[in-house]
VOVEXVO-505042 format. One record per residue (C-alpha): residue number from 1; x, z, y. Coordinates in steps of 0.02 Angstrom, whole numbers, plus 50000, padded with zeros to 5 digits. Each point is the difference from the previous one (the first is absolute). Example, Ala and Ser with C-alpha at 12.3 -4.5 7.8 and 13.67 -1.06 7.14 Angstrom:
num: 1&X: 50615&Z: 50390&Y: 49775
num: 2&X: 50069&Z: 49967&Y: 50172
END
This chain:
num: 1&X: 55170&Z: 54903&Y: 60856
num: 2&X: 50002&Z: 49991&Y: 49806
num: 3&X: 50115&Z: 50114&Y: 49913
num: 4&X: 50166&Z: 49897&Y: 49933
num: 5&X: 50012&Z: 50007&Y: 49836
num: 6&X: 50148&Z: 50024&Y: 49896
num: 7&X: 49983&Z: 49879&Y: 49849
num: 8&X: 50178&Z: 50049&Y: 49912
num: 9&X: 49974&Z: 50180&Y: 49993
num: 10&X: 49788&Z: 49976&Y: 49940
num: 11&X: 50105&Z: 49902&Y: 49838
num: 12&X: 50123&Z: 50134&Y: 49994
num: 13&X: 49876&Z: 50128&Y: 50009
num: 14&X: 49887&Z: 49921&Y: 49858
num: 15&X: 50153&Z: 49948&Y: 49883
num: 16&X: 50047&Z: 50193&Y: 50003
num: 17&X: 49803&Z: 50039&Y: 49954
num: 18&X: 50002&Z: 49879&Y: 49848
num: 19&X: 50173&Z: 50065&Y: 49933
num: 20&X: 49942&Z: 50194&Y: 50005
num: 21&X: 49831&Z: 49947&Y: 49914
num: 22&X: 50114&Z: 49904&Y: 49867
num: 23&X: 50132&Z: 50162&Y: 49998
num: 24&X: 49822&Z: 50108&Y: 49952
num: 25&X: 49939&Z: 49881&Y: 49873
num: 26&X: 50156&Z: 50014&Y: 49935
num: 27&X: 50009&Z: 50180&Y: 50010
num: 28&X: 49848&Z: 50031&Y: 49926
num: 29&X: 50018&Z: 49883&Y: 49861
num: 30&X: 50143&Z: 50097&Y: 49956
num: 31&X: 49930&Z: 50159&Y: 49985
num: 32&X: 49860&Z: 49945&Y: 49908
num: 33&X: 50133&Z: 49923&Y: 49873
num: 34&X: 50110&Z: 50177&Y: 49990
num: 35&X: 49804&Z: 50096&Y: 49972
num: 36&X: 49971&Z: 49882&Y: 49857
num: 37&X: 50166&Z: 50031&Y: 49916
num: 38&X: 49979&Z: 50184&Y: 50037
num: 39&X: 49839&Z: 50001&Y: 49895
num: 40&X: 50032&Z: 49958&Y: 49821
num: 41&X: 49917&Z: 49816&Y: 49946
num: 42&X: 49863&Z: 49996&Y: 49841
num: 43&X: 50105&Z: 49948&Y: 49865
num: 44&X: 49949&Z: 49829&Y: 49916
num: 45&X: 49985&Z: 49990&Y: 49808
num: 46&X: 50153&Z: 49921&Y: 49944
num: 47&X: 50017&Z: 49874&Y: 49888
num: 48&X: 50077&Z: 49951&Y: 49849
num: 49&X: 50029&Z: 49855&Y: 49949
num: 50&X: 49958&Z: 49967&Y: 49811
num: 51&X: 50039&Z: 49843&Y: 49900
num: 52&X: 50144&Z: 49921&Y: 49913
num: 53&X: 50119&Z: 49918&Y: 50133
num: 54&X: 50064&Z: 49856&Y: 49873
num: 55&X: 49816&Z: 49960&Y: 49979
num: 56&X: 49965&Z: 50000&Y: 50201
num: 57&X: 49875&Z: 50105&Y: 49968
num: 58&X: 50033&Z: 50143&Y: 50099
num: 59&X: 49850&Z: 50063&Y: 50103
num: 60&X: 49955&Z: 50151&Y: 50119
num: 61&X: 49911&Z: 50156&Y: 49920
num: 62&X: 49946&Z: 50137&Y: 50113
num: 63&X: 49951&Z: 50175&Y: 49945
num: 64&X: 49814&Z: 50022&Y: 49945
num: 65&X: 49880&Z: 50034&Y: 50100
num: 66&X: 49878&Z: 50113&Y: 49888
num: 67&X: 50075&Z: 50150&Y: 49924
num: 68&X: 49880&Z: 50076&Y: 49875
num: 69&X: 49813&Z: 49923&Y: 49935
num: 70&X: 49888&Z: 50100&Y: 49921
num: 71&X: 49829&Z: 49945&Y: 49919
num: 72&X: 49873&Z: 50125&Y: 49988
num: 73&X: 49788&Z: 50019&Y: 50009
num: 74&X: 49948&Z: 49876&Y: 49895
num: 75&X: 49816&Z: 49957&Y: 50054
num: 76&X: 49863&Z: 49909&Y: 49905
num: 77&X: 49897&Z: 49877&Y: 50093
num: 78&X: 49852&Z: 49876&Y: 49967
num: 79&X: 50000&Z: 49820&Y: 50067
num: 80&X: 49867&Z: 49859&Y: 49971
num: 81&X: 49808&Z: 50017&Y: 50016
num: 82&X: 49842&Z: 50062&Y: 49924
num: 83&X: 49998&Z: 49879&Y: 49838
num: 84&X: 50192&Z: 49992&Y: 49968
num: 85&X: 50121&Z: 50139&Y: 50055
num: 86&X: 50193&Z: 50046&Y: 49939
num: 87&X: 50089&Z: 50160&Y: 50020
num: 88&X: 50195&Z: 49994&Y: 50044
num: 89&X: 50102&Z: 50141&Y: 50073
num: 90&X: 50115&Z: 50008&Y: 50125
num: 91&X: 50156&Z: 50105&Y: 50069
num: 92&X: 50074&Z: 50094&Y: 50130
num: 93&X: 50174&Z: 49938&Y: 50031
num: 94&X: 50099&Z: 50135&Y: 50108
num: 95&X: 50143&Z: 49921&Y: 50100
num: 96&X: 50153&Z: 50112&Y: 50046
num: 97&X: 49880&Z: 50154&Y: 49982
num: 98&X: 49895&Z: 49949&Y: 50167
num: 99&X: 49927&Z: 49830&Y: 49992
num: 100&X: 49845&Z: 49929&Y: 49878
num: 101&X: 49932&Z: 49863&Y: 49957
num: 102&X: 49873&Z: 49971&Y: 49844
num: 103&X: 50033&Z: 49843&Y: 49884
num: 104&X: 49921&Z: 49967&Y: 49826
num: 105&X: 50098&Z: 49921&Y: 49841
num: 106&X: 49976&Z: 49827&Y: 50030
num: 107&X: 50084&Z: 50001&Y: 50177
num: 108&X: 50170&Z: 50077&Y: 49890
num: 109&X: 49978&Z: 49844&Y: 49898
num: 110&X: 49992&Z: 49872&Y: 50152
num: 111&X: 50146&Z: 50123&Y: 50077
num: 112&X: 50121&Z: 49959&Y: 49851
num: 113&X: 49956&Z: 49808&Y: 50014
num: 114&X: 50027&Z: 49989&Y: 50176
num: 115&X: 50183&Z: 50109&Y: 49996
num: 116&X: 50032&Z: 49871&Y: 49862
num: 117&X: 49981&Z: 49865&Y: 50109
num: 118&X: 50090&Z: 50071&Y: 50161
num: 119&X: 50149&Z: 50085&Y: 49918
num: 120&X: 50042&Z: 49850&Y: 49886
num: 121&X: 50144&Z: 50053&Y: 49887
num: 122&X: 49960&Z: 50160&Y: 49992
num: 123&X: 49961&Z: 50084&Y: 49835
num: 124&X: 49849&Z: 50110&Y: 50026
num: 125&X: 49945&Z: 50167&Y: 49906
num: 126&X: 49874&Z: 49993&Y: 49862
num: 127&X: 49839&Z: 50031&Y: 50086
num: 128&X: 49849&Z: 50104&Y: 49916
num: 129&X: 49912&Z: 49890&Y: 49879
num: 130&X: 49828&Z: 49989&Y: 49939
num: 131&X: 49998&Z: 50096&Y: 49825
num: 132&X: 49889&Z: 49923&Y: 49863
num: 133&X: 49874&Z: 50161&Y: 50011
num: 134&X: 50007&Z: 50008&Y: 50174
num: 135&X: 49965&Z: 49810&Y: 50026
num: 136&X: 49828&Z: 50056&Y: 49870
num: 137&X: 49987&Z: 50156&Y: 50110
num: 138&X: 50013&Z: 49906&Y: 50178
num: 139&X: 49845&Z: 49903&Y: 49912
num: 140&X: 49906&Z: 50129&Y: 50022
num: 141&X: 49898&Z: 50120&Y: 50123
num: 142&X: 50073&Z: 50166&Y: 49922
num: 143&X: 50180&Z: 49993&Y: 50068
num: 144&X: 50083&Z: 50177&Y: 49984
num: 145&X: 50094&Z: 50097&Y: 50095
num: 146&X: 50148&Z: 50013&Y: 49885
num: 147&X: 49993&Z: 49809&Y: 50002
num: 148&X: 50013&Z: 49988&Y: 50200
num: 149&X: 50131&Z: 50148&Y: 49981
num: 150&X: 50123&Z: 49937&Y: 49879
num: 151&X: 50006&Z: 49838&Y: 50106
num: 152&X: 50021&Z: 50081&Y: 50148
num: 153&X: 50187&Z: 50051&Y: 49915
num: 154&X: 50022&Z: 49845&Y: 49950
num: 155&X: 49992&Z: 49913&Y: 50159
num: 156&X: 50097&Z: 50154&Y: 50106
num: 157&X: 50148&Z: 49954&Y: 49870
num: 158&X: 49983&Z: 49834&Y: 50058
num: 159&X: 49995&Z: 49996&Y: 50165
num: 160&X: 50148&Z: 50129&Y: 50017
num: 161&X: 50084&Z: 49863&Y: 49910
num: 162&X: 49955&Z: 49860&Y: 50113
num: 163&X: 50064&Z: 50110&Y: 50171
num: 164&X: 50133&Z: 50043&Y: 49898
num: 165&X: 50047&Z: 49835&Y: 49978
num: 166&X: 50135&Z: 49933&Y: 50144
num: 167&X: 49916&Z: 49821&Y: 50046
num: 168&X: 49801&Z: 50048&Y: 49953
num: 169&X: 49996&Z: 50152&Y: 50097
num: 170&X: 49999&Z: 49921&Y: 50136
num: 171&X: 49908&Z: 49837&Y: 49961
num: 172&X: 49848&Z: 49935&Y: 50084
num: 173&X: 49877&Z: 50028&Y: 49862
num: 174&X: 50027&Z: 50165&Y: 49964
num: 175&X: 49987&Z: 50064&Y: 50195
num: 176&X: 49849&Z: 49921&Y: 50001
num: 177&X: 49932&Z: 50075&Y: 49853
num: 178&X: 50075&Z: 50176&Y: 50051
num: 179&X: 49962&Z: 50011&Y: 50194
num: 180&X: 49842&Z: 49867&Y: 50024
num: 181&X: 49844&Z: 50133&Y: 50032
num: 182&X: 49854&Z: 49867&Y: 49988
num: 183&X: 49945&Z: 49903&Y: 49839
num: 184&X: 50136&Z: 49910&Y: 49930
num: 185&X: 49903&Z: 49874&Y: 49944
num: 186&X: 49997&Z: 49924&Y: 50185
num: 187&X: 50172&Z: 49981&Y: 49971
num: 188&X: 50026&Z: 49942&Y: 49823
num: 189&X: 49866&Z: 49886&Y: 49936
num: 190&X: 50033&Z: 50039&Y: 49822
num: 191&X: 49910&Z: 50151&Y: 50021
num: 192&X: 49861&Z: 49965&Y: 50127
num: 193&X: 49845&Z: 50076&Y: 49966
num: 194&X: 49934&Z: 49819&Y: 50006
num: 195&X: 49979&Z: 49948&Y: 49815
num: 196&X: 50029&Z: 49816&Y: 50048
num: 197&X: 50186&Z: 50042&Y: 50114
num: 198&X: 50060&Z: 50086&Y: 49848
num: 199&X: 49950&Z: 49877&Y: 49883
num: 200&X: 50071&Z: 49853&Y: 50101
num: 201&X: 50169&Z: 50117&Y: 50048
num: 202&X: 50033&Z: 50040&Y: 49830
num: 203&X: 49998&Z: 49814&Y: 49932
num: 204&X: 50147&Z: 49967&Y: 50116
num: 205&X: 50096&Z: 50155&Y: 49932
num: 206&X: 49983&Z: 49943&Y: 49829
num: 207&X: 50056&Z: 49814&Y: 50030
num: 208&X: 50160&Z: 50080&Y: 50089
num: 209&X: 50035&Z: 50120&Y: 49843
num: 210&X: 50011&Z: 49859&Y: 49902
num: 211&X: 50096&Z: 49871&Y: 50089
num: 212&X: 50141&Z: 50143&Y: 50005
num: 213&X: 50052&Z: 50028&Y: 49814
num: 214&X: 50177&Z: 50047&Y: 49922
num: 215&X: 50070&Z: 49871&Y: 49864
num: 216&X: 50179&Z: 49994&Y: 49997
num: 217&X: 50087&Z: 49818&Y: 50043
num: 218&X: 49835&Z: 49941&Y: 50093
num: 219&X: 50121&Z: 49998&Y: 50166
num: 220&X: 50193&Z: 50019&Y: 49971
num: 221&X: 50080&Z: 50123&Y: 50111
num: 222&X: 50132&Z: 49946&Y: 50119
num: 223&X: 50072&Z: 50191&Y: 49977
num: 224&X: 50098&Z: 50016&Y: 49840
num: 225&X: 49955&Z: 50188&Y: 50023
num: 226&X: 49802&Z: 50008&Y: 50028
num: 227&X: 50017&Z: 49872&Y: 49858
num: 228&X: 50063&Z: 50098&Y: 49860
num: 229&X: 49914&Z: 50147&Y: 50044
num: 230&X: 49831&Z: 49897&Y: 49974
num: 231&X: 50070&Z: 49971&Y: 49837
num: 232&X: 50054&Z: 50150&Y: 49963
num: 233&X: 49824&Z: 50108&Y: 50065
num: 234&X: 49917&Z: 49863&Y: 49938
num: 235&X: 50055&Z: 50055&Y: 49810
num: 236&X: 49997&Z: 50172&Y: 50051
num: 237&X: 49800&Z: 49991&Y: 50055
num: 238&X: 49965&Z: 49907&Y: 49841
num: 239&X: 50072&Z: 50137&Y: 49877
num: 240&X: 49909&Z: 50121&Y: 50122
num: 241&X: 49849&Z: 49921&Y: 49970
num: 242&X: 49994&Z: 49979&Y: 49815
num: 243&X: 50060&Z: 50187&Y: 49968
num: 244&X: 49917&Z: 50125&Y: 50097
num: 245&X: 49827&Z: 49945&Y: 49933
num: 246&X: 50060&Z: 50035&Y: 49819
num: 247&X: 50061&Z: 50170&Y: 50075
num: 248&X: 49852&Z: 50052&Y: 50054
num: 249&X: 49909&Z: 49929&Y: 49863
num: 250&X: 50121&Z: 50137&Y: 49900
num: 251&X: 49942&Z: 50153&Y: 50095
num: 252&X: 49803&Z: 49929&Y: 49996
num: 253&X: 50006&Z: 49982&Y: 49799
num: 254&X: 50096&Z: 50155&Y: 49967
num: 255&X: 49866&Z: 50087&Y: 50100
num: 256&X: 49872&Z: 49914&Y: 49922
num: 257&X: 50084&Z: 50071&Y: 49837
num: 258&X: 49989&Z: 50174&Y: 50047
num: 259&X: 49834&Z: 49972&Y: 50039
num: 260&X: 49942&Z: 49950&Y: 49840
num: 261&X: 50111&Z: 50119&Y: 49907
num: 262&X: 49932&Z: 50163&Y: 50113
num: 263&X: 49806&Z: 49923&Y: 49938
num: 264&X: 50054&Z: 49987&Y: 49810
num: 265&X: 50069&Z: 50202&Y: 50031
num: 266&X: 49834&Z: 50040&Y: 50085
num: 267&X: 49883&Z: 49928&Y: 49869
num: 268&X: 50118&Z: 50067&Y: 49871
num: 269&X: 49971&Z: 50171&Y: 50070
num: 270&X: 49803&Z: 49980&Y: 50000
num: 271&X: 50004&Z: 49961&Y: 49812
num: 272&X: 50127&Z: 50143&Y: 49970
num: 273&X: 49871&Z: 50120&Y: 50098
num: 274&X: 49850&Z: 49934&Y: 49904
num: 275&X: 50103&Z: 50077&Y: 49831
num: 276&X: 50025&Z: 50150&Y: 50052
num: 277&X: 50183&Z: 50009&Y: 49960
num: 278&X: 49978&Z: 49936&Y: 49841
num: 279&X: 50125&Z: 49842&Y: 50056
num: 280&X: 50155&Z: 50091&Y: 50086
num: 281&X: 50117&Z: 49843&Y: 49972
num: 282&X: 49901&Z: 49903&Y: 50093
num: 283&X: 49990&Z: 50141&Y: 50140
num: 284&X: 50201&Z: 49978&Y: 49988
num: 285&X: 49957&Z: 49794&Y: 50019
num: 286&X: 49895&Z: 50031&Y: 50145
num: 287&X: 50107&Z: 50104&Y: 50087
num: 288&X: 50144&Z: 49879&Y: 49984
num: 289&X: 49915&Z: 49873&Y: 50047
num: 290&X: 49949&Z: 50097&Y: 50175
num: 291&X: 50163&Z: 50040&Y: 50024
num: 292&X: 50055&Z: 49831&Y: 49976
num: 293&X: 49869&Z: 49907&Y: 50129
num: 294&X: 50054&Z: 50139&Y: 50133
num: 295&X: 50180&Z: 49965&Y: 49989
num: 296&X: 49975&Z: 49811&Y: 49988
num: 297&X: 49865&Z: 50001&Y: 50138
num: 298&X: 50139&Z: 50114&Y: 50110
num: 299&X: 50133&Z: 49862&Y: 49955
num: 300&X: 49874&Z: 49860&Y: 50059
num: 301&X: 49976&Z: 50073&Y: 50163
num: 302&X: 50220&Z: 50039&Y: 50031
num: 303&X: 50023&Z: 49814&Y: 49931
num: 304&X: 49865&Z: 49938&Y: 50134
num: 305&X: 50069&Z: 50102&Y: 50156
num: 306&X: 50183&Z: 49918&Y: 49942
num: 307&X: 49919&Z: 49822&Y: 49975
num: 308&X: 49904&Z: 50019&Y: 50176
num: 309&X: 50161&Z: 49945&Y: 50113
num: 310&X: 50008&Z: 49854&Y: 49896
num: 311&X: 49839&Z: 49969&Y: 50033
num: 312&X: 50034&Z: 49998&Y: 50183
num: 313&X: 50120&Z: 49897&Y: 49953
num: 314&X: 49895&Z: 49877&Y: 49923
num: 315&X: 49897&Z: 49977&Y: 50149
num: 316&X: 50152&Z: 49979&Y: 50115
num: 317&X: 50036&Z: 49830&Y: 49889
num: 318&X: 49833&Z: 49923&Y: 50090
num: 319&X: 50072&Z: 50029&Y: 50169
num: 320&X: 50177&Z: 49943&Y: 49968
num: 321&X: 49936&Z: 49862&Y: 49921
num: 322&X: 49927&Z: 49974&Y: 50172
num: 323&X: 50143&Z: 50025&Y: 50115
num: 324&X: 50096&Z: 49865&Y: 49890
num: 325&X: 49843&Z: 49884&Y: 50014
num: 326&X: 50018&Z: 50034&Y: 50175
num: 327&X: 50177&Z: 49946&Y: 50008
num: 328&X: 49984&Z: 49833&Y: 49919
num: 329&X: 49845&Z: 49978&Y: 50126
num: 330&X: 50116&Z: 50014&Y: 50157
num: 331&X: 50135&Z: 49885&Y: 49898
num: 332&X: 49857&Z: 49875&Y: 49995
num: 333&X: 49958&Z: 50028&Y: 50197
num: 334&X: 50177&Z: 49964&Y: 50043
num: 335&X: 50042&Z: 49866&Y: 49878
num: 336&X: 49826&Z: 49898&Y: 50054
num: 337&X: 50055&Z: 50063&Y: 50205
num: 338&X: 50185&Z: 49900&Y: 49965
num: 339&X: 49924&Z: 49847&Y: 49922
num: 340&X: 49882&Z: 50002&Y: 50154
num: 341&X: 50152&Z: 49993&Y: 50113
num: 342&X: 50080&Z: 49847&Y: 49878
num: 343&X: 49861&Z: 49897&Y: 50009
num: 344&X: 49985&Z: 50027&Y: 50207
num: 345&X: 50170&Z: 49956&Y: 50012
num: 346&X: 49999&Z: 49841&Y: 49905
num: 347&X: 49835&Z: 49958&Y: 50089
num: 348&X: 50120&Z: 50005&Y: 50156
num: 349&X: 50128&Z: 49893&Y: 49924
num: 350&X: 49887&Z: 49871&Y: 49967
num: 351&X: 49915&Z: 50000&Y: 50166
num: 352&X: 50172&Z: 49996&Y: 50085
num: 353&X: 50066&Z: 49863&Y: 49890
num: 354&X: 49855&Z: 49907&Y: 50061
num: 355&X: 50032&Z: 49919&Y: 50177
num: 356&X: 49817&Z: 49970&Y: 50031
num: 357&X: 49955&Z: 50199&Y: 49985
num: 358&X: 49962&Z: 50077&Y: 50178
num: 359&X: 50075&Z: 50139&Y: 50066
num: 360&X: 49859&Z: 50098&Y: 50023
num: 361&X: 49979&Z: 50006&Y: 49800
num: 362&X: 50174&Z: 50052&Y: 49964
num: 363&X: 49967&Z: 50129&Y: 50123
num: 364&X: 49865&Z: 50064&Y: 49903
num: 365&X: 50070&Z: 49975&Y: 49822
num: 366&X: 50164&Z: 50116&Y: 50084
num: 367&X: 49878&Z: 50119&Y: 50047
num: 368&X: 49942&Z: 50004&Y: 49826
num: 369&X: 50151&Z: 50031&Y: 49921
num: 370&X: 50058&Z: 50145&Y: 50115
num: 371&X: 49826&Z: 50076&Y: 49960
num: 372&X: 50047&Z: 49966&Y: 49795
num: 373&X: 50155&Z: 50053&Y: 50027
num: 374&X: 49951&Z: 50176&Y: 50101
num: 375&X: 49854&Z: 50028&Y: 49847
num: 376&X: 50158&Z: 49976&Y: 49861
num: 377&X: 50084&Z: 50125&Y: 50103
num: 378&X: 49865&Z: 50121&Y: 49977
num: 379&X: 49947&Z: 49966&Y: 49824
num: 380&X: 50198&Z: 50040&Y: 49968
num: 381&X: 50006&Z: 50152&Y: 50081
num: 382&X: 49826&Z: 50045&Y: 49910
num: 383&X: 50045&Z: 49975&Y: 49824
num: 384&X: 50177&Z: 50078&Y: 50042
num: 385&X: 49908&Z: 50168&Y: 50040
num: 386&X: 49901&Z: 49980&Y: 49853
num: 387&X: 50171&Z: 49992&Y: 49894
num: 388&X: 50070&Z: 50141&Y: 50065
num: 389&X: 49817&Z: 50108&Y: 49994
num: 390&X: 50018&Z: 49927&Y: 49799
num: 391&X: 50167&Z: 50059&Y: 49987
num: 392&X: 49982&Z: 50167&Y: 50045
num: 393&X: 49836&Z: 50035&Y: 49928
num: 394&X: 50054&Z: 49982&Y: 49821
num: 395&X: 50151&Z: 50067&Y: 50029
num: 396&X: 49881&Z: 50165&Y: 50049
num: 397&X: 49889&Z: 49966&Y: 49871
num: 398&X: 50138&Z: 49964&Y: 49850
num: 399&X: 50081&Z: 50180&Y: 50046
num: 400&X: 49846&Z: 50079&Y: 49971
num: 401&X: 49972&Z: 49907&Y: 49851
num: 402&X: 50156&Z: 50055&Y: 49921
num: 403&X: 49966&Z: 50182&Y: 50037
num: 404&X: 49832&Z: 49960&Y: 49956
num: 405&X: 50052&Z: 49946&Y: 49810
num: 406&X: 50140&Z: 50129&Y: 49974
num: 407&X: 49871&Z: 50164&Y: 50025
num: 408&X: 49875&Z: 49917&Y: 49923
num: 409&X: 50081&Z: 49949&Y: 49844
num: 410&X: 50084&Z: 50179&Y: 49970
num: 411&X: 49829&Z: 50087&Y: 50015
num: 412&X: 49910&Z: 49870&Y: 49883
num: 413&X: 50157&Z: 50034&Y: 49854
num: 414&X: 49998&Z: 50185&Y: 50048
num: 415&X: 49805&Z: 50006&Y: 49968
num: 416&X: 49983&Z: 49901&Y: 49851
num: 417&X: 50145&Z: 50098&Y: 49916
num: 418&X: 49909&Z: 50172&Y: 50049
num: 419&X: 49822&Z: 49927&Y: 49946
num: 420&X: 50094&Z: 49922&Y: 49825
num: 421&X: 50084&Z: 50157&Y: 49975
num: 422&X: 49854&Z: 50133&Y: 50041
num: 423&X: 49890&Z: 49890&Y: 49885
num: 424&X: 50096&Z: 49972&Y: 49861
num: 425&X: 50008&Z: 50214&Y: 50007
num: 426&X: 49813&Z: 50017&Y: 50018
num: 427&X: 49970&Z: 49891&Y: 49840
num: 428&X: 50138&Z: 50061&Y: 49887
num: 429&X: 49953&Z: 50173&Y: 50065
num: 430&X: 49817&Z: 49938&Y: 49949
num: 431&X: 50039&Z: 49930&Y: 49851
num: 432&X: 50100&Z: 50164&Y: 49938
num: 433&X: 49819&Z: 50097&Y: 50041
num: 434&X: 49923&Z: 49870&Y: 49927
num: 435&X: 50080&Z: 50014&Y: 49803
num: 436&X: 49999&Z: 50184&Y: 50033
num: 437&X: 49808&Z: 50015&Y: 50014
num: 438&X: 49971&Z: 49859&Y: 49853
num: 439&X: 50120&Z: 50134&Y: 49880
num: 440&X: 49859&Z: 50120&Y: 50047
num: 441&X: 49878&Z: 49890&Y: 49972
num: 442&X: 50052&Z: 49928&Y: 49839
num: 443&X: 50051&Z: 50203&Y: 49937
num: 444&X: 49826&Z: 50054&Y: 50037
num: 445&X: 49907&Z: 49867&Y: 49921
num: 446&X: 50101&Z: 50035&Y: 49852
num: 447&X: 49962&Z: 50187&Y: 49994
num: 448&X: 49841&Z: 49965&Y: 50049
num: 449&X: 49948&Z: 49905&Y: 49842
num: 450&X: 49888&Z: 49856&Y: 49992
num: 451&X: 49904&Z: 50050&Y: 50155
num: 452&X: 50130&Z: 49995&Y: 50108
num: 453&X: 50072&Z: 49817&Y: 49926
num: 454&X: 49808&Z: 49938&Y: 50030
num: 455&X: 50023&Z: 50075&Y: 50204
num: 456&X: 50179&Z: 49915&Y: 50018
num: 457&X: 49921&Z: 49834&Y: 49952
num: 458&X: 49877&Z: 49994&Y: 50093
END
């Protein structure tokens, strides 16, 4: 006969299975939590959150990812073929002391362009410029070393700016152009090796440099604050820009002075020489005049290493210019997204005034405006981050200004008072020699009789 079978106690049996495989999952979930705690968790970058909180502009910055670049090896290479050829160079660019990745000049350029347009707002660092010679030189096949060299410093001090730099350390373009190992001309079209991509590429660039451009009162500021600092920098960048270029005018012409006064000293000492001491006054001339051009030529080069912040300074005008352009840009963006929203909404109106409208379209227009409306949202928040990036850029910038100006205003009075002062000394100090050896001069011709009279005239 079958077995009976004891239905109540099989559930029983298989209710007490399920709860002890529950009590293990439970068990072992538990000591997998206490291991985890046990072993200490990789720390996440925090962030800080940068931005001016009446503005809204408040945003997220995390520590930078790159801690040191280096650029090193500059290389000369050859593109183009057999008929028409061009030599360029290009450079190692170390990244935190392990990592490489070789990039010419050009790709620095399309770098500064392309954190301009991701990091709007904020006001970059001067970036190495083509010098006159240099844009001759770059003309040419016989690029030197020092050439390739001294740029090489230039762009190191720039790009440990830019990782420097809270919000464009860790921007898109520049992890591109510091970590991507192939061409980055697959990446960036402005500087493919295809003639034809760059051309095209670099059109668009220029039309969007010039639909951004400063001029104060083209939008009005709803912030009373962003608005009278555009005033205010605005005057500031104006007097910068009319009076370092006389400055440094100053240091070129007074070393163009000491130039010509150190020639005038050597010729004079060539015709003294071809006398044979006959003419020691103008030995005493000559020698002044030597003394003069080194002193002046020594003040040129102290009144150019003062002037040279303010140079920096200069340049910096360009890019605030630019953050400010980019300001009244997102203004724009917002003011055309909240007119878009208006104009939805009265579209709306309309339709639902009108009896014979169907649903379906009123449907679609409300779909429309929550769309408008989520876009005005986001064009808010957008230029709001822009005004607070603004904000505390010049603040940065107008500190270092101010220190900027103080130091070098005491060493330009301190070195034109020295330079005054030591050659006012060498001339009256000259000019004491000077009468000294004419006394002679005059007391030998007259004991010298006719003879010597004839010699002193000619």
């Amino acid at each position: 006969p079958a077995p009976v079978v004891n239905q109540s106690a099989v559930n029983a049996q298989a209710k007490f299975l399920e709860e002890r495989k529950a009590m293990q999952a439970k068990l072992k979930a538990k000591k997998a939590a206490q291991k985890a705690a046990s072993q200490p968790a990789a720390a996440e970058p925090e962030a800080k959150v940068k931005g001016n909180k009446k503005e809204g502009g408040g945003e997220k910055i995390y520590p930078s990812k790159f801690k040191t670049v280096s650029v090193v090896e500059p290389t000369q290479r050859k593109e183009g073929g057999y008929f028409s050829s061009s030599t360029y160079w290009v450079y190692k660019f170390v990244v935190n002391e392990s990592n490489f990745v070789i990039r010419r000049f050009r790709d620095m350029v399309a770098l500064e362009n392309r954190l301009h347009d991701s990091c709007p707002g904020c006001i970059l660092p001067p970036s190495p410029d083509k010098h006159k010679l240099r844009a001759i030189e770059e003309g040419t096949s016989a690029q030197s070393l020092e050439f390739a060299q001294a740029r090489c410093e230039e762009m190191q001090t720039y790009l440990t700016q830019l990782i420097g730099h809270p919000i464009l350390t860790n921007a898109e373009p520049l992890t591109t152009f510091l970590t991507l190992q192939d061409d980055i001309g697959t990446t960036w079209p402005e500087v493919s090796s295809s003639a034809v991509t760059r051309l095209k590429a670099s059109v668009d660039v220029d039309v969007k440099q010039k639909m951004k451009v400063f001029n104060v009162g083209d939008v009005t500021d709803d912030s009373p604050q962003l608005s009278d600092l555009a005033i205010e920098e605005n005057e500031r960048m104006n007097t910068i820009l009319q009076a370092v270029p006389k400055l440094e005018n100053a240091t070129i012409l007074l070393k163009e002075q000491s130039e010509y006064c150190g020639n005038v000293g050597v010729e004079m000492t060539k015709l003294v020489k071809d006398f044979d001491g006959e003419m020691e006054s103008l030995r005493v001339l000559s020698n002044t005049l030597l003394r003069s051009a080194r002193r002046s030529k020594r003040a040129a080069l102290e009144l150019s290493a003062a002037v040279s912040p303010l140079s920096q300074q200069h340049k910096l005008v360009h890019y605030e210019k630019k953050a400010f352009a980019d300001r009244q840009e997102a203004l724009k963006i917002r003011i055309a997204a909240g007119r878009t929203v208006e104009a939805k909404q009265i579209k709306y109106d309309t339709a639902k005034q009108d009896r014979t409208t169907p649903l379906e379209k009123l449907k679609q227009i409300e779909m429309e405006i929550t769309t408008a409306k989520a876009i005005s949202v986001q064009r808010k928040e957008e230029a709001n981050i822009v005004a607070g990036r603004l904000l505390s850029e010049v603040e940065k910038i107008r500190a270092e200004r101010r220190s900027c100006y103080i130091s070098a205003c005491k060493i330009m009075a301190s070195s034109f008072a020295e330079g005054c002062r030591e050659r006012r000394a060498i001339w009256e100090q000259g000019l004491e020699t000077f009468k000294r050896e004419i006394e002679k001069e005059e007391a030998g011709g007259k004991s010298g009789g006719d003879g010597g009279g004839k010699m002193r005239s000619d």
